[in-house]
C-alpha positions as a LaTeX table, in Angstrom:
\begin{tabular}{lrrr}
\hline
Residue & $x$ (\AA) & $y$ (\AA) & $z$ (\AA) \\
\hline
Unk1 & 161.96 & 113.18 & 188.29 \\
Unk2 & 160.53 & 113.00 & 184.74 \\
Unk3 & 160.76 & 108.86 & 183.90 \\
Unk4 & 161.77 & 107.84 & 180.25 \\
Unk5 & 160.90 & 104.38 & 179.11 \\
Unk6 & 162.17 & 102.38 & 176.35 \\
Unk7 & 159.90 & 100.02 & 174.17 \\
Unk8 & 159.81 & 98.03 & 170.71 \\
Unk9 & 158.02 & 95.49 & 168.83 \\
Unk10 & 158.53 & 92.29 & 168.27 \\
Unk11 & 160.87 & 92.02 & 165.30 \\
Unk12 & 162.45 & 95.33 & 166.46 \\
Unk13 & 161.43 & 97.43 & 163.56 \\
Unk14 & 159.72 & 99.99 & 165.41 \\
Unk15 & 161.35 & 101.37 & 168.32 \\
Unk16 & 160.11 & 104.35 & 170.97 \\
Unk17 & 160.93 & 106.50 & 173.55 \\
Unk18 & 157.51 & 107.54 & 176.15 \\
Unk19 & 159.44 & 110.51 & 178.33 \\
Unk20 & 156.79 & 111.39 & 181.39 \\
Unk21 & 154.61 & 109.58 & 183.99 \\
Unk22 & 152.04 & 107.24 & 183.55 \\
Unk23 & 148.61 & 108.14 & 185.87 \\
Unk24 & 147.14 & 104.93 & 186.09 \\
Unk25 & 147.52 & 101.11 & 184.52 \\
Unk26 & 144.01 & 98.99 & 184.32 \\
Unk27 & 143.56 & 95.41 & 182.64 \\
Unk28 & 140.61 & 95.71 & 180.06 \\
Unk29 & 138.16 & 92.77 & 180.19 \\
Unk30 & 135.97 & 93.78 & 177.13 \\
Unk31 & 134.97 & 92.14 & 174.01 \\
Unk32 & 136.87 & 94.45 & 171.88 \\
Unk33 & 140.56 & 94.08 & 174.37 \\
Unk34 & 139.76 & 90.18 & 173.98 \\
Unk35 & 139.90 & 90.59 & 170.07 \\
Unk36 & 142.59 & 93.10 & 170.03 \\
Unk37 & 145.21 & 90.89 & 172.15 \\
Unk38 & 143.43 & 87.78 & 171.40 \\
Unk39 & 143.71 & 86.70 & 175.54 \\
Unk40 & 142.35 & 87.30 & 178.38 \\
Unk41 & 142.54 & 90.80 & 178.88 \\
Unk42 & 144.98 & 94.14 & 177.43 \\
Unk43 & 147.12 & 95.76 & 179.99 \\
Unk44 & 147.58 & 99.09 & 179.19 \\
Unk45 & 149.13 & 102.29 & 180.85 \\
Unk46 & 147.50 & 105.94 & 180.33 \\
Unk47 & 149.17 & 109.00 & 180.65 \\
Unk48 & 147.57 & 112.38 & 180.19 \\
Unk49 & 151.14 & 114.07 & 180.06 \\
Unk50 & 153.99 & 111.64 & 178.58 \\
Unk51 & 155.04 & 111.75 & 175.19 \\
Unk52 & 156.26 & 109.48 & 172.33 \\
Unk53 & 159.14 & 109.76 & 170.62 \\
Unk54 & 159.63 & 107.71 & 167.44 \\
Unk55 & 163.53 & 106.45 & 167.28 \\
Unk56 & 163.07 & 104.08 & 164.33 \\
Unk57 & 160.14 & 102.35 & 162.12 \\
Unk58 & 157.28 & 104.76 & 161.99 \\
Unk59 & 156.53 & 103.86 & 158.81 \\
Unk60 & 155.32 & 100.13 & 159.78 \\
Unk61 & 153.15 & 101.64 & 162.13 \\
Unk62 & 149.11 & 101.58 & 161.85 \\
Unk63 & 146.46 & 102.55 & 164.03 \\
Unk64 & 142.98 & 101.12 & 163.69 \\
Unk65 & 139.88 & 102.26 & 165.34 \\
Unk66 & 136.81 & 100.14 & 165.53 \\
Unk67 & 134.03 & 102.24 & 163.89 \\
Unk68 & 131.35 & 103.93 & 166.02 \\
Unk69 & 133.98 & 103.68 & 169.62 \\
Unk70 & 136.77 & 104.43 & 170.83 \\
Unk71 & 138.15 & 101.89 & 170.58 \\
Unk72 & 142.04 & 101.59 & 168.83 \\
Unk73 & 144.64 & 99.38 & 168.63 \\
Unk74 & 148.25 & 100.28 & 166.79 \\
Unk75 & 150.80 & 97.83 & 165.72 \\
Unk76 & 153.25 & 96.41 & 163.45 \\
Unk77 & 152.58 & 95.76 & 160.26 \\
Unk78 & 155.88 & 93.27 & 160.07 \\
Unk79 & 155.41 & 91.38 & 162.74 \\
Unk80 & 151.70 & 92.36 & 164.56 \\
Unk81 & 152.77 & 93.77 & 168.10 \\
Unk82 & 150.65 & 95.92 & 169.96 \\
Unk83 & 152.15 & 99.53 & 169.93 \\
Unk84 & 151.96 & 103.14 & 171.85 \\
Unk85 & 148.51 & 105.28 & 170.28 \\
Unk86 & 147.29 & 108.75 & 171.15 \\
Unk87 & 143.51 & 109.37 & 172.07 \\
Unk88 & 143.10 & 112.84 & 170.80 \\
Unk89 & 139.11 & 113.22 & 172.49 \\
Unk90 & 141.01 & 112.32 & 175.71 \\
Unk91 & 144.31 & 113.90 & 175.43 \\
Unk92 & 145.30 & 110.38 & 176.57 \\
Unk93 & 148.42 & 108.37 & 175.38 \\
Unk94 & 147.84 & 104.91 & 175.71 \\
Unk95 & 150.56 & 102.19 & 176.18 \\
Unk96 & 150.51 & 98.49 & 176.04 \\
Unk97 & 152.39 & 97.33 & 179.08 \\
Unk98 & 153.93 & 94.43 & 177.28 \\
Unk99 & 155.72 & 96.77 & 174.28 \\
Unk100 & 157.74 & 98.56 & 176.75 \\
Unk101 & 161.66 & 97.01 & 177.17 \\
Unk102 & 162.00 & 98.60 & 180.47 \\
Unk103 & 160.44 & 98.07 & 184.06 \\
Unk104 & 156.97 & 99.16 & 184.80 \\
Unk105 & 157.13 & 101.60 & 187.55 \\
Unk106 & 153.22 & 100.65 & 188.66 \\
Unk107 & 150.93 & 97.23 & 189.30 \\
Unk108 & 147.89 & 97.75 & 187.79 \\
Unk109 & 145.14 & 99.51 & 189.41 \\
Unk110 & 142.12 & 97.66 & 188.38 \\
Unk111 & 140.30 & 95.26 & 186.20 \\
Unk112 & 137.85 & 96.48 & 184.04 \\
Unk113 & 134.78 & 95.52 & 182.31 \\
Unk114 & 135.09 & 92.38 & 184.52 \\
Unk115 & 131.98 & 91.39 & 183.53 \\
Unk116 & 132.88 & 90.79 & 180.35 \\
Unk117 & 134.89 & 89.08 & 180.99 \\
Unk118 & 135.80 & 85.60 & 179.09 \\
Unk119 & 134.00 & 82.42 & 180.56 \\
Unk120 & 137.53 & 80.71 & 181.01 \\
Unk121 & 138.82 & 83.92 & 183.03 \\
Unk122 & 138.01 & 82.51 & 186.72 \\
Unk123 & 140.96 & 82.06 & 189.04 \\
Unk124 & 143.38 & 82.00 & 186.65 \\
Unk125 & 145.99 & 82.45 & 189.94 \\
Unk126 & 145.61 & 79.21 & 190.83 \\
Unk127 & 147.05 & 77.09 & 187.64 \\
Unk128 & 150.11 & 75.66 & 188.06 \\
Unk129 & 153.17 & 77.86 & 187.25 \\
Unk130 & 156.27 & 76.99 & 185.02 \\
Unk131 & 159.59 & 78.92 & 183.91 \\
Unk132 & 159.20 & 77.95 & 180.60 \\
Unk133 & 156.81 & 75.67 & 178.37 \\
Unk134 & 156.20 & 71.93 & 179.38 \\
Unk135 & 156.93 & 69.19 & 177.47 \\
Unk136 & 154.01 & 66.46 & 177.31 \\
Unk137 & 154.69 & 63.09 & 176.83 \\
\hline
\end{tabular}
């Protein structure tokens, strides 16, 4: 059965529809993911076969690619979120885990470029765990 997920950005100008499967979900550790997402890593699904539908904001959409790589990054241009962008070299649609609205039918896979990792990256596991922000006093 074909799966159809449902994302967004932030401010909910741009809305999508990714109908198809995604082959594999890693969590990029390189210099260019840190910028990108400005943490640790970008966790991002591929898909070789799914495709994008557009249901609303298209327009607000832009895709940048870092001269000289690969390397893109789409977004908002209201509000900054990380959106859906199509690799044409490697026929590869490539999702940002964290603009889709609906479940996530995989864990990722892998880490990679681990060692590149960001010096503060190191068990981040074992830090202590809260539903919602602390308040310091």
């Amino acid at each position: 059965m074909t799966e159809i997920h449902q994302g967004s950005c932030l401010c909910g100008e741009i809305n999508f529809e990714i109908t198809g499967d995604f082959q594999s979900f890693y969590l990029c550790h390189c210099t260019h993911c840190r910028k990108d997402t400005g943490s640790a890593h970008a966790a991002n699904l591929f898909s070789g076969t799914a495709k994008i539908k557009w249901l609303s904001g298209e327009k607000t959409k832009r895709t940048f690619t870092l001269p000289g790589t690969q390397h893109c990054k789409s977004f908002c241009t209201q509000c900054g979120s990380a959106l859906p962008y199509y690799l044409e070299g490697l026929k590869l649609l490539v999702v940002p885990a964290g603009s889709l609205d609906s479940d996530i039918p995989l864990k990722p896979d892998s880490h990679l470029y681990w060692a590149s990792k960001a010096n503060w990256d190191d068990a981040l596991h074992t830090l202590p765990r809260f539903e919602k922000r602390p308040v310091k006093k």
